[in-house]
Jmol script that loads the backbone (N, CA, C; Angstrom):
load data "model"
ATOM      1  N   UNK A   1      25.493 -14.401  10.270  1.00  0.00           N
ATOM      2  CA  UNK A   1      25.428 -13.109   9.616  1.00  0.00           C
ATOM      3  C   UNK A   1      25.891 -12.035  10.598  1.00  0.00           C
ATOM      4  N   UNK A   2      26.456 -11.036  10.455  1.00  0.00           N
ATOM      5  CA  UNK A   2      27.268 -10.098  10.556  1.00  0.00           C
ATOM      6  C   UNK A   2      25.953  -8.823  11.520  1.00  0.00           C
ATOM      7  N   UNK A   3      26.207  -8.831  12.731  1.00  0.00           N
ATOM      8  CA  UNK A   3      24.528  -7.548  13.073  1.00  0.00           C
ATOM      9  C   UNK A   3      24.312  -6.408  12.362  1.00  0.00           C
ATOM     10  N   UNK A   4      25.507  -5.921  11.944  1.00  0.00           N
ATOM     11  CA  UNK A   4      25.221  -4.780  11.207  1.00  0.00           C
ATOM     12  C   UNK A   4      24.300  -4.977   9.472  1.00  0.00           C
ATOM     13  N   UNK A   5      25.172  -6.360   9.201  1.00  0.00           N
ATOM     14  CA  UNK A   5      24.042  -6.434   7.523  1.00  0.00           C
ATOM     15  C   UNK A   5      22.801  -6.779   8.041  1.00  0.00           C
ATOM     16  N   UNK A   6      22.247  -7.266   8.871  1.00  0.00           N
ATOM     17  CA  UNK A   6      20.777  -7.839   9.005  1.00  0.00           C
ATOM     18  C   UNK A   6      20.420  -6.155   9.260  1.00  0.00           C
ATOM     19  N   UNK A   7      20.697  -5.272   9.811  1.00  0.00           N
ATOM     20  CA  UNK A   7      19.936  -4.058   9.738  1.00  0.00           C
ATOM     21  C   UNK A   7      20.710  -3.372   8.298  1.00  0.00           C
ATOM     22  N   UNK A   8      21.818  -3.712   7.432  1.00  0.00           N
ATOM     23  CA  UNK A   8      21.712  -2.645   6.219  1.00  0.00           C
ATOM     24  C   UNK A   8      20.275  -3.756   5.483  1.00  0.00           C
ATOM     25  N   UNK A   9      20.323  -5.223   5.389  1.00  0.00           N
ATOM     26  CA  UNK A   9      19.489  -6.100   4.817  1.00  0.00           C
ATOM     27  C   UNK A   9      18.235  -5.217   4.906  1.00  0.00           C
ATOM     28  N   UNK A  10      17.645  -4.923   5.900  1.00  0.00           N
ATOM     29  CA  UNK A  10      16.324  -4.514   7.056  1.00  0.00           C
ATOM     30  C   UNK A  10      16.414  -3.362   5.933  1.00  0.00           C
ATOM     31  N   UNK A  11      17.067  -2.534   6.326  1.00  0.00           N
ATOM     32  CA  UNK A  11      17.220  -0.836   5.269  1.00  0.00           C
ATOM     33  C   UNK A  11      16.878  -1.050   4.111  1.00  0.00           C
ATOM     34  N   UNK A  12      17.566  -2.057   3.392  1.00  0.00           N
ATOM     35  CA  UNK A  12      17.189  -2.114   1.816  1.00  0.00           C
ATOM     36  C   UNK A  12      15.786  -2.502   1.776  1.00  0.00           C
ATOM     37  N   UNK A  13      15.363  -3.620   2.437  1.00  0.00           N
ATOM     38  CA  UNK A  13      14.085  -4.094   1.802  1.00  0.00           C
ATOM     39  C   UNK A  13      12.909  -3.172   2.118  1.00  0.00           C
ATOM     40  N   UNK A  14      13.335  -2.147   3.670  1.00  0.00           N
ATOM     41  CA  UNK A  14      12.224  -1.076   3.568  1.00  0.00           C
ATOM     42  C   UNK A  14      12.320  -0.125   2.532  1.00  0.00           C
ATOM     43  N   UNK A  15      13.406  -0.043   1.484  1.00  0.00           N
ATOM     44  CA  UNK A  15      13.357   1.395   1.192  1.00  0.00           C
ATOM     45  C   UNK A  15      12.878   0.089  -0.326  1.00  0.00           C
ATOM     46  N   UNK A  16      13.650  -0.690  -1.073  1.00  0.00           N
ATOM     47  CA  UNK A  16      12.634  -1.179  -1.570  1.00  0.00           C
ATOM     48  C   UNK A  16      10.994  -1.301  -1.382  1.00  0.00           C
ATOM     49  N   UNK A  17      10.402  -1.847  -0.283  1.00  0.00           N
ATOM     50  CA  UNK A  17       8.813  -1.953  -0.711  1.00  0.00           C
ATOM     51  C   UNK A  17       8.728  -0.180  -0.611  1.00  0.00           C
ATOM     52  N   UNK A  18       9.442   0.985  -0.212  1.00  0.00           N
ATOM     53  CA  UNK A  18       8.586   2.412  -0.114  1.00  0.00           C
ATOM     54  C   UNK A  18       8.530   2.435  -1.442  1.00  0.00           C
ATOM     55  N   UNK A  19      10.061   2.289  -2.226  1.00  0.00           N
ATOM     56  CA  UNK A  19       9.496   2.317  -4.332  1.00  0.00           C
ATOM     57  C   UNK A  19       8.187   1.983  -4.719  1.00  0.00           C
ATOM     58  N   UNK A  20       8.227   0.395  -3.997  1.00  0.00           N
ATOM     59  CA  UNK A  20       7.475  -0.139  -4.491  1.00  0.00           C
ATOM     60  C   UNK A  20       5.803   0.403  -4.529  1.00  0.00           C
ATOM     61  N   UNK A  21       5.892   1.099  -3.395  1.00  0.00           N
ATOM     62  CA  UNK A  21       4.125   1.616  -3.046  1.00  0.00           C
ATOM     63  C   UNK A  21       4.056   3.053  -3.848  1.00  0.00           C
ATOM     64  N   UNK A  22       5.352   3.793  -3.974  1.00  0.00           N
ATOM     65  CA  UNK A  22       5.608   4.446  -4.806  1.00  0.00           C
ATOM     66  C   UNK A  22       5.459   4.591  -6.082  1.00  0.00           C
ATOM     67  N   UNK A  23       5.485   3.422  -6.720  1.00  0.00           N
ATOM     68  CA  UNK A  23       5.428   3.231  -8.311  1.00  0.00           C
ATOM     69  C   UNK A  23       3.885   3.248  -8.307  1.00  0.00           C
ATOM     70  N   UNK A  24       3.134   2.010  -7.556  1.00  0.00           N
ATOM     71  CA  UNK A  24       2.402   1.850  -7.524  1.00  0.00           C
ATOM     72  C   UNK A  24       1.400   3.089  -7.457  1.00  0.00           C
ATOM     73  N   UNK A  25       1.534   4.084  -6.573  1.00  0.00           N
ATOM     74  CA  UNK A  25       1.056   5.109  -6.474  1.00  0.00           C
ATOM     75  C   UNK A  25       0.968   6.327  -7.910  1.00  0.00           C
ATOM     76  N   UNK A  26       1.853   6.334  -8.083  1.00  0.00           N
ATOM     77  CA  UNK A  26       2.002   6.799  -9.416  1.00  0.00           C
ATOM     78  C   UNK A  26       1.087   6.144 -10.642  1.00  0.00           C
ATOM     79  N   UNK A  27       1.737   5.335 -10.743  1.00  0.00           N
ATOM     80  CA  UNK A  27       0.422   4.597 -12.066  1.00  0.00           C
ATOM     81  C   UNK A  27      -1.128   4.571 -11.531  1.00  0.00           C
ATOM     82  N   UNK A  28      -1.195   4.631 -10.687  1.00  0.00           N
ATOM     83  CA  UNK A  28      -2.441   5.137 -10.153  1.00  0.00           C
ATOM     84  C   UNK A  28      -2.673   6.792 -10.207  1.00  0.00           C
ATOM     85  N   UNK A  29      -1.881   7.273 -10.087  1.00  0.00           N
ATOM     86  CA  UNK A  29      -2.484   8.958 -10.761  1.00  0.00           C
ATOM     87  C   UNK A  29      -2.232   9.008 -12.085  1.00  0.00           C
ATOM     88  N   UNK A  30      -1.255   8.809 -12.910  1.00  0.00           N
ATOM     89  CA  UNK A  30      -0.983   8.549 -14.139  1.00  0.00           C
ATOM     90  C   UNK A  30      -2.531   8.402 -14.756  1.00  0.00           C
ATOM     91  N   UNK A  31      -2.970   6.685 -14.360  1.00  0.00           N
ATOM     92  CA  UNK A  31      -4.557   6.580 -14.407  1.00  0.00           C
ATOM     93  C   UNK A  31      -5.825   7.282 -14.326  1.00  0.00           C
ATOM     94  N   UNK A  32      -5.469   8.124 -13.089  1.00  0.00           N
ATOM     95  CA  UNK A  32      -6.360   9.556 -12.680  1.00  0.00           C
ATOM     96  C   UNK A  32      -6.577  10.831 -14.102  1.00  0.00           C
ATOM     97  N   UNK A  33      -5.016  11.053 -14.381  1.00  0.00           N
ATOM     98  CA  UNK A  33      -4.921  11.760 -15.289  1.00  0.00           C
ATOM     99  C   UNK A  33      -5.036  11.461 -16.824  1.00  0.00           C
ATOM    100  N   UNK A  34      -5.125  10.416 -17.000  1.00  0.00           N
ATOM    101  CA  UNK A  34      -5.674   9.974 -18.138  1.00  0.00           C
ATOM    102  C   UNK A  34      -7.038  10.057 -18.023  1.00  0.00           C
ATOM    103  N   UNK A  35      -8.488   9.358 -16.782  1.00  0.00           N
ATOM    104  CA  UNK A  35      -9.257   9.625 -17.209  1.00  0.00           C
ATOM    105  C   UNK A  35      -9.680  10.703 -16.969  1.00  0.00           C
ATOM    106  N   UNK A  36      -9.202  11.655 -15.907  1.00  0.00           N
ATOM    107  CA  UNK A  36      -9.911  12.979 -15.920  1.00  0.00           C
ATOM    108  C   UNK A  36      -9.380  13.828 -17.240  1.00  0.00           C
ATOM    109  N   UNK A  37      -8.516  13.877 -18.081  1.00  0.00           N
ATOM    110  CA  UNK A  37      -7.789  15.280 -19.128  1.00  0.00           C
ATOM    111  C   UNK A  37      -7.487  14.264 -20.212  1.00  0.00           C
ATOM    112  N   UNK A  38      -7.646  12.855 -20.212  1.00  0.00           N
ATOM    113  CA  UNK A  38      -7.163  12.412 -21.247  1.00  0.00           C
ATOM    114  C   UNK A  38      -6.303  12.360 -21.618  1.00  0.00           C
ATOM    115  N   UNK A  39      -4.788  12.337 -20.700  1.00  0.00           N
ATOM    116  CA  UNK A  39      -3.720  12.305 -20.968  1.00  0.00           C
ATOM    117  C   UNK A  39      -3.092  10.959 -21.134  1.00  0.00           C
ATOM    118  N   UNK A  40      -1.900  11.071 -21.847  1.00  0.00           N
ATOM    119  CA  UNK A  40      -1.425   9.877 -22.101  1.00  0.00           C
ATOM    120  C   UNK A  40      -0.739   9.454 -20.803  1.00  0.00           C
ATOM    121  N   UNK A  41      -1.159   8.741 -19.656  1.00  0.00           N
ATOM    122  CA  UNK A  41      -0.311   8.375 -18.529  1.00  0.00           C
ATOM    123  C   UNK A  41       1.404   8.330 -18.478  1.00  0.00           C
ATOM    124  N   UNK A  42       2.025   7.875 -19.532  1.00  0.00           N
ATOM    125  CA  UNK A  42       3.442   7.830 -19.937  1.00  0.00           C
ATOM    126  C   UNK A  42       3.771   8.865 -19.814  1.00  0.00           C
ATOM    127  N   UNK A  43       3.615  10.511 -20.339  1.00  0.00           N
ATOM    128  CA  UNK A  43       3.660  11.684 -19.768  1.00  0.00           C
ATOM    129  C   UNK A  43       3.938  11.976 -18.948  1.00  0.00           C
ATOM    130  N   UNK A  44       3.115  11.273 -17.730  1.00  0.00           N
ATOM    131  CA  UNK A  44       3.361  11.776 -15.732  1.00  0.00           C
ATOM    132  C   UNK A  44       4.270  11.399 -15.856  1.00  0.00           C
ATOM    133  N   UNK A  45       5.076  12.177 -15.035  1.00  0.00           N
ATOM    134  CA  UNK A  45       6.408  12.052 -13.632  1.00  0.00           C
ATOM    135  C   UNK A  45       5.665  12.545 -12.575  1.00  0.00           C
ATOM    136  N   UNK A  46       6.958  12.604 -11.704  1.00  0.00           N
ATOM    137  CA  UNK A  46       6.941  13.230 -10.569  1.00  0.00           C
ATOM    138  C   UNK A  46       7.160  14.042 -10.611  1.00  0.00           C
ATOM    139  N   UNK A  47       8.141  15.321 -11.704  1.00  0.00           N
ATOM    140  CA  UNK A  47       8.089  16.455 -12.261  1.00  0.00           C
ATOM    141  C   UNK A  47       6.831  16.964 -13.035  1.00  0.00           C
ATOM    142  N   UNK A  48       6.135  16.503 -13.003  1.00  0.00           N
ATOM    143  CA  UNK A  48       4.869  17.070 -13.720  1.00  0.00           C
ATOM    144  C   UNK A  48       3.970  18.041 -13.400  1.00  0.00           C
ATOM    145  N   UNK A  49       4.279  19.235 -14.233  1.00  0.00           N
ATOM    146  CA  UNK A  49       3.351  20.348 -13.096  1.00  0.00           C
ATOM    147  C   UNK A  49       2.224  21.114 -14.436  1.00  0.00           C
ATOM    148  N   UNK A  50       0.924  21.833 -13.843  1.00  0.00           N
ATOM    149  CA  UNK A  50       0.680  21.980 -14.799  1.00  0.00           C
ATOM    150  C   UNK A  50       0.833  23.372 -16.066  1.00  0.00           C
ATOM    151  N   UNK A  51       2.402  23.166 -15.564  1.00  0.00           N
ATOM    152  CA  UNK A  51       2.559  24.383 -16.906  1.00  0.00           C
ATOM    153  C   UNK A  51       2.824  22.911 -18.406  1.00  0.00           C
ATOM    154  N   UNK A  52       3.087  22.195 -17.571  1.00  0.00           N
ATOM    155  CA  UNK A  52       3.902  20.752 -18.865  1.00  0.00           C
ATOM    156  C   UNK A  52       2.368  20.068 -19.440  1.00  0.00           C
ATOM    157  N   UNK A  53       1.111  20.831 -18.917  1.00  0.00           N
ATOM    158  CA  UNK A  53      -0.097  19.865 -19.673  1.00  0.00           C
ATOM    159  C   UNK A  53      -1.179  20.897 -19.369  1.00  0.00           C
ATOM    160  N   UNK A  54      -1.760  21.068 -20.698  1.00  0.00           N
ATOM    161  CA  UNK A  54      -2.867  22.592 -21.107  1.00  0.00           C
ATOM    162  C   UNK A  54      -3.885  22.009 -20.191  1.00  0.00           C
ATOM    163  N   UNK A  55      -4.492  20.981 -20.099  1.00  0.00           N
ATOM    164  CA  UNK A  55      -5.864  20.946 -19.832  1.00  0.00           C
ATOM    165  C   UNK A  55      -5.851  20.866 -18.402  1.00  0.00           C
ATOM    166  N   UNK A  56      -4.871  21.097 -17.609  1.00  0.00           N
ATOM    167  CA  UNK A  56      -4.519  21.227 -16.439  1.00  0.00           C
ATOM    168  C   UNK A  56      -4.886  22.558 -15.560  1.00  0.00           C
ATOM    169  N   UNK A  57      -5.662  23.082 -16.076  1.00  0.00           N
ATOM    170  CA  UNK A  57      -6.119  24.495 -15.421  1.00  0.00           C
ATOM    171  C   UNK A  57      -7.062  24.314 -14.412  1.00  0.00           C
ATOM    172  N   UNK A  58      -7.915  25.274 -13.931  1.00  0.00           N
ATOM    173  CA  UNK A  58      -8.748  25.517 -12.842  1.00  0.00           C
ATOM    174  C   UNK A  58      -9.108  24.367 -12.996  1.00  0.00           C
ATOM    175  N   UNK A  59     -10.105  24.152 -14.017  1.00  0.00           N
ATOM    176  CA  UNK A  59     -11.466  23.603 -14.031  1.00  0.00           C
ATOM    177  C   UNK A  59     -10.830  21.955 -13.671  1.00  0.00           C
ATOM    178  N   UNK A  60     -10.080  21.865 -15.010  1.00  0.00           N
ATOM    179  CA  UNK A  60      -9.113  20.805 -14.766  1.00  0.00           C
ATOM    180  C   UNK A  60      -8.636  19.898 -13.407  1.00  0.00           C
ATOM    181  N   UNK A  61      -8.259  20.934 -12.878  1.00  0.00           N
ATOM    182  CA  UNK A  61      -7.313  20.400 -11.110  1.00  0.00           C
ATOM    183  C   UNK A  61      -8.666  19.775 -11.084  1.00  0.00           C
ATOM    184  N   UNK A  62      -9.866  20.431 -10.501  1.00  0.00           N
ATOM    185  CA  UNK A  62     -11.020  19.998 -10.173  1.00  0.00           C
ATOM    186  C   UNK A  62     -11.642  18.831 -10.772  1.00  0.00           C
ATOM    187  N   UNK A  63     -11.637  18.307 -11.773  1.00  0.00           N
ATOM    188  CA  UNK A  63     -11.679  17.316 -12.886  1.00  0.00           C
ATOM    189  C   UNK A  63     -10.461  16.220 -12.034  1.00  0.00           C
ATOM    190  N   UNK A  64      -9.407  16.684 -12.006  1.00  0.00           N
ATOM    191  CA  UNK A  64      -8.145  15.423 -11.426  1.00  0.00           C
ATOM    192  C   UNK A  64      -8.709  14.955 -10.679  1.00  0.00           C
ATOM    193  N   UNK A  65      -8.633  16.057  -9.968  1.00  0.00           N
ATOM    194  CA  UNK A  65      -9.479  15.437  -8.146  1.00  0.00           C
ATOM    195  C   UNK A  65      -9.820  14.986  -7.858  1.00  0.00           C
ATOM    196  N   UNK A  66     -11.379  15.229  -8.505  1.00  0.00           N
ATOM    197  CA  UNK A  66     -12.567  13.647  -8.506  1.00  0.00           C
ATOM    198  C   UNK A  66     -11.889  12.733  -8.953  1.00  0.00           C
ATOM    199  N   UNK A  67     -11.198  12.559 -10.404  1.00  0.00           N
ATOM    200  CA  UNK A  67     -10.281  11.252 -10.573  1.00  0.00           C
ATOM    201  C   UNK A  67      -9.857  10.646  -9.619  1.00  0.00           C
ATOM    202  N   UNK A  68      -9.067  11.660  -8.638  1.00  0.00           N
ATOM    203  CA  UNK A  68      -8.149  10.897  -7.615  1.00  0.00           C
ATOM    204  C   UNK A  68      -8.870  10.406  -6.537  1.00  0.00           C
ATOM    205  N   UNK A  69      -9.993  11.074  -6.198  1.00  0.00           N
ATOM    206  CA  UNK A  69     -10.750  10.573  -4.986  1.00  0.00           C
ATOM    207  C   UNK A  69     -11.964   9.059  -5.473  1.00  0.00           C
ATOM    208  N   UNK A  70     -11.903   8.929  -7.218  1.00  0.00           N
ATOM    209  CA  UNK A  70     -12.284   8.036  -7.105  1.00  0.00           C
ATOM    210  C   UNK A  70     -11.104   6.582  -7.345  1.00  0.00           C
ATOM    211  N   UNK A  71     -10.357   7.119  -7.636  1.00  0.00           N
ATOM    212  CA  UNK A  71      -9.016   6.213  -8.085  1.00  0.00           C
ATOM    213  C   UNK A  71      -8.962   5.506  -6.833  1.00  0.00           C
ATOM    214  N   UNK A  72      -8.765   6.627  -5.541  1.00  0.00           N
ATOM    215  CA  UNK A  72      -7.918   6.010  -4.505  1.00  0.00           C
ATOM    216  C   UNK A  72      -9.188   5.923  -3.197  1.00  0.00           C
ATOM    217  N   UNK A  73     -10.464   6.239  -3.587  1.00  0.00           N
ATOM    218  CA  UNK A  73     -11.630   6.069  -2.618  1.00  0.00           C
ATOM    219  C   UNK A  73     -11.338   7.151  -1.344  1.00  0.00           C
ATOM    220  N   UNK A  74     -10.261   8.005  -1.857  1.00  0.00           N
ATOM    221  CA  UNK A  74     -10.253   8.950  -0.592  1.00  0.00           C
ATOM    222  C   UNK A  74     -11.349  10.479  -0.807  1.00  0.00           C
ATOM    223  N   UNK A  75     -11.142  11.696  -0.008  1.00  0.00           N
ATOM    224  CA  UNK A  75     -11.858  12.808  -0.300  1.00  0.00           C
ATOM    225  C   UNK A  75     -10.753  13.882  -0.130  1.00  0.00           C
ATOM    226  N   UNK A  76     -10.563  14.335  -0.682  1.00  0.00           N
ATOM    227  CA  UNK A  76      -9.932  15.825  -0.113  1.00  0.00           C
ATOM    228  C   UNK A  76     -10.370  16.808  -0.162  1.00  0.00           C
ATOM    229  N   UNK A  77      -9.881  17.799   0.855  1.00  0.00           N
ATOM    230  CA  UNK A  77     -10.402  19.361   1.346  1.00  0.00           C
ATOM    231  C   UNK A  77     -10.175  20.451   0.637  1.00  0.00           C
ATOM    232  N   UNK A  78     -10.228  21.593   0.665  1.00  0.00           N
ATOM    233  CA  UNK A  78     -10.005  22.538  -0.194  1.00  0.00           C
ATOM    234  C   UNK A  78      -8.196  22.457   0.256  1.00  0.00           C
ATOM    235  N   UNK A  79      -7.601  22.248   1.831  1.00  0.00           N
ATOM    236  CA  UNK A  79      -6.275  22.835   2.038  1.00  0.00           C
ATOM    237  C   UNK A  79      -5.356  21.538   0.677  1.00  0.00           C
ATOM    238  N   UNK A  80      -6.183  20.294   0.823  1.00  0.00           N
ATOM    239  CA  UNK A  80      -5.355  19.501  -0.059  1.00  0.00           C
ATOM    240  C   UNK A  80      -5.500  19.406  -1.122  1.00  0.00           C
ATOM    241  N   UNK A  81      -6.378  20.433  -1.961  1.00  0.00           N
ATOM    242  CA  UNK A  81      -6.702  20.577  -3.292  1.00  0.00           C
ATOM    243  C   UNK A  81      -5.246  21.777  -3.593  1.00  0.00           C
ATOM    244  N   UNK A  82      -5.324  22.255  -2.367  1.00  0.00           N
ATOM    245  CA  UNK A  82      -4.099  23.782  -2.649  1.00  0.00           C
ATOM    246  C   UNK A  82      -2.647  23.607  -2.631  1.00  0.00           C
ATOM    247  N   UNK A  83      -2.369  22.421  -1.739  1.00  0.00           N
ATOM    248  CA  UNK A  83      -1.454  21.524  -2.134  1.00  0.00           C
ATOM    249  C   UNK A  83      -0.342  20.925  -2.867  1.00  0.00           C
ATOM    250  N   UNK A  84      -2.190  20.406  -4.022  1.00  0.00           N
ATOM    251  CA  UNK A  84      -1.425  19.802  -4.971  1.00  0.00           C
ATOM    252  C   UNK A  84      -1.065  20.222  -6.251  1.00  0.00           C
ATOM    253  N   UNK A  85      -0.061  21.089  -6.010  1.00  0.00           N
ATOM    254  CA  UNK A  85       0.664  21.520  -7.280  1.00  0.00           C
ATOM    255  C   UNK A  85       1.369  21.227  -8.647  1.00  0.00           C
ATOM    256  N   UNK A  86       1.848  19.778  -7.789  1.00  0.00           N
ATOM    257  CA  UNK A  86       2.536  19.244  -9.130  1.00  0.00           C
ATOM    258  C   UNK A  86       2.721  17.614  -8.704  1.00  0.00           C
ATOM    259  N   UNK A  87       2.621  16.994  -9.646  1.00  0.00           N
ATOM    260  CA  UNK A  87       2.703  15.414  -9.111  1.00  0.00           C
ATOM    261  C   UNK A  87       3.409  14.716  -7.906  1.00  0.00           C
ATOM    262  N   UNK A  88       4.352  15.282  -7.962  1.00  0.00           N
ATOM    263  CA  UNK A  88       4.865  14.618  -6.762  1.00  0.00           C
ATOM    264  C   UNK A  88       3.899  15.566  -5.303  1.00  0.00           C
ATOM    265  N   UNK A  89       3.815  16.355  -5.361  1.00  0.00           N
ATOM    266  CA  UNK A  89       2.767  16.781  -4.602  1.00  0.00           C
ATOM    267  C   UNK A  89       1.354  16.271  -4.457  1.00  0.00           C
ATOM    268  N   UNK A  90       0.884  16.055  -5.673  1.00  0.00           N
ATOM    269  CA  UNK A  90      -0.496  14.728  -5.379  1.00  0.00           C
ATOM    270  C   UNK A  90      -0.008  13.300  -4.895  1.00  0.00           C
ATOM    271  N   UNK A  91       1.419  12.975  -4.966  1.00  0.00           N
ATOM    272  CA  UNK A  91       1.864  11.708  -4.493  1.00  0.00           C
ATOM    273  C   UNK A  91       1.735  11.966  -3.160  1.00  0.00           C
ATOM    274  N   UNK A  92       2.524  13.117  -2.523  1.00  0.00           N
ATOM    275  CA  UNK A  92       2.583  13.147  -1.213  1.00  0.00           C
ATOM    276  C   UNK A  92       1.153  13.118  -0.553  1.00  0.00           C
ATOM    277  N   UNK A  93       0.274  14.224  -0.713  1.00  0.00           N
ATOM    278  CA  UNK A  93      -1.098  14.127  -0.537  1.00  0.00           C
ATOM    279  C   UNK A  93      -1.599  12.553  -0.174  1.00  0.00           C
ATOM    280  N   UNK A  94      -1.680  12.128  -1.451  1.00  0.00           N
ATOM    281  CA  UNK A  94      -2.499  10.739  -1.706  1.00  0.00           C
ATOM    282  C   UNK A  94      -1.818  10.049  -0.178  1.00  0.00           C
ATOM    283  N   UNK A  95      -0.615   9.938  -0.464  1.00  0.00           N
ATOM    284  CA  UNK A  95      -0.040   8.265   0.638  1.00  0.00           C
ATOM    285  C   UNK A  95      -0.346   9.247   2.241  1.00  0.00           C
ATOM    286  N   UNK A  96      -0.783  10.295   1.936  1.00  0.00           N
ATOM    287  CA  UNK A  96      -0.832  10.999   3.370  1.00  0.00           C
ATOM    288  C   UNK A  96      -1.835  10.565   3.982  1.00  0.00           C
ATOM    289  N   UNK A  97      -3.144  10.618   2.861  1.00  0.00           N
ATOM    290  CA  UNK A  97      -4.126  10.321   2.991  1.00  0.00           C
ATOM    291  C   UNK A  97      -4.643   9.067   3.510  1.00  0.00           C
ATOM    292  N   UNK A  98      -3.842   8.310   2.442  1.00  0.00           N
ATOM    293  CA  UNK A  98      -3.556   6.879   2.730  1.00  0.00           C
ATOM    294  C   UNK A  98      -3.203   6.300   4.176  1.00  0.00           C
ATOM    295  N   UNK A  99      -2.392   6.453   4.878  1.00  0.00           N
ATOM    296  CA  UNK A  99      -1.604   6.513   5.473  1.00  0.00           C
ATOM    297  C   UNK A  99      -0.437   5.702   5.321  1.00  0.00           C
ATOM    298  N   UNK A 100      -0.040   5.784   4.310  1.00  0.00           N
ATOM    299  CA  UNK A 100       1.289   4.824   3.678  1.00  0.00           C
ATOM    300  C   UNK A 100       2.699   5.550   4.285  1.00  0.00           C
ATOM    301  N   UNK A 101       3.691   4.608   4.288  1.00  0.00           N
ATOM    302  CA  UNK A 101       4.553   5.077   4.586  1.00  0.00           C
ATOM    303  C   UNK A 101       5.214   5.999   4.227  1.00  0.00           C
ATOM    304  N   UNK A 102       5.828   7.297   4.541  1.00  0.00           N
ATOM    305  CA  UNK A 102       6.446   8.124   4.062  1.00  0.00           C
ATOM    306  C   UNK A 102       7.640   7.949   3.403  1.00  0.00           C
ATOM    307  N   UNK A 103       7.972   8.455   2.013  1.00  0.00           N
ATOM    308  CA  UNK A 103       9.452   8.153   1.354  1.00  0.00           C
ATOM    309  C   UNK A 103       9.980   9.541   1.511  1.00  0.00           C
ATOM    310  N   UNK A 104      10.875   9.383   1.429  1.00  0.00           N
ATOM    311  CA  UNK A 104      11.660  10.698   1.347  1.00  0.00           C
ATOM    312  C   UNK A 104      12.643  10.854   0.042  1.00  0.00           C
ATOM    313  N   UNK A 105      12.234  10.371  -1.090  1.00  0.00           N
ATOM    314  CA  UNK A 105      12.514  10.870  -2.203  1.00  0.00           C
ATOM    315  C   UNK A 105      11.440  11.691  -2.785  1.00  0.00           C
ATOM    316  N   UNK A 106      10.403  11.939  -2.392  1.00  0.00           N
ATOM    317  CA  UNK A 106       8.884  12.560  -2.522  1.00  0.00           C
ATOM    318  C   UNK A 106       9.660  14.239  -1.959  1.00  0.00           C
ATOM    319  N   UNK A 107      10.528  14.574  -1.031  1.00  0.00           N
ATOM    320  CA  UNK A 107      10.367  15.523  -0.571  1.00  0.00           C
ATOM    321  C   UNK A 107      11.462  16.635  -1.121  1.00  0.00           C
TER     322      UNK A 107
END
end "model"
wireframe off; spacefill off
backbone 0.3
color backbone group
């Protein structure tokens, strides 16, 4: 094999599994947001902010939250409640939290 494909090989399969923890991550807030607002998970993107879903207000965020901290067994602070603005912003949060690898389609 050729040195240069064993590192494009190397490239693909990291940026594959980042999707992969990616997706994963997602259907896991998707989940969040279904049981905290009752939303239909299919709804979330990563564009999802809450002008695109009513029950998404104050009280609401606060309602996600706990979702997410019990979804993902983490806690967050008031700076990462302020944060999270819009889904891909609770993505970033979460894997931060996590300490998962960083993607950079998140940014």
């Amino acid at each position: 094999m050729i040195p240069g494909r064993v590192v494009e090989n190397h490239v693909g399969e990291r940026v594959k599994r980042e999707l992969a923890i990616m997706e994963d991550l997602l259907k896991k807030v998707q989940t969040a947001f279904q049981s905290a607002l009752g939303i239909d998970p299919q709804t979330i993107t990563l564009d999802t902010s809450p002008e695109d879903v009513p029950a998404w207000d104050s009280m609401g965020h606060v309602t996600l939250a706990s979702g997410l901290e019990r979804e993902f067994g983490l806690s967050f602070d008031v700076d990462d409640l302020m944060e999270m603005e819009n889904v891909r912003e609770i993505c970033r949060v979460v894997q931060s939290k996590l300490g998962k690898v960083q993607v950079e389609q998140l940014q």
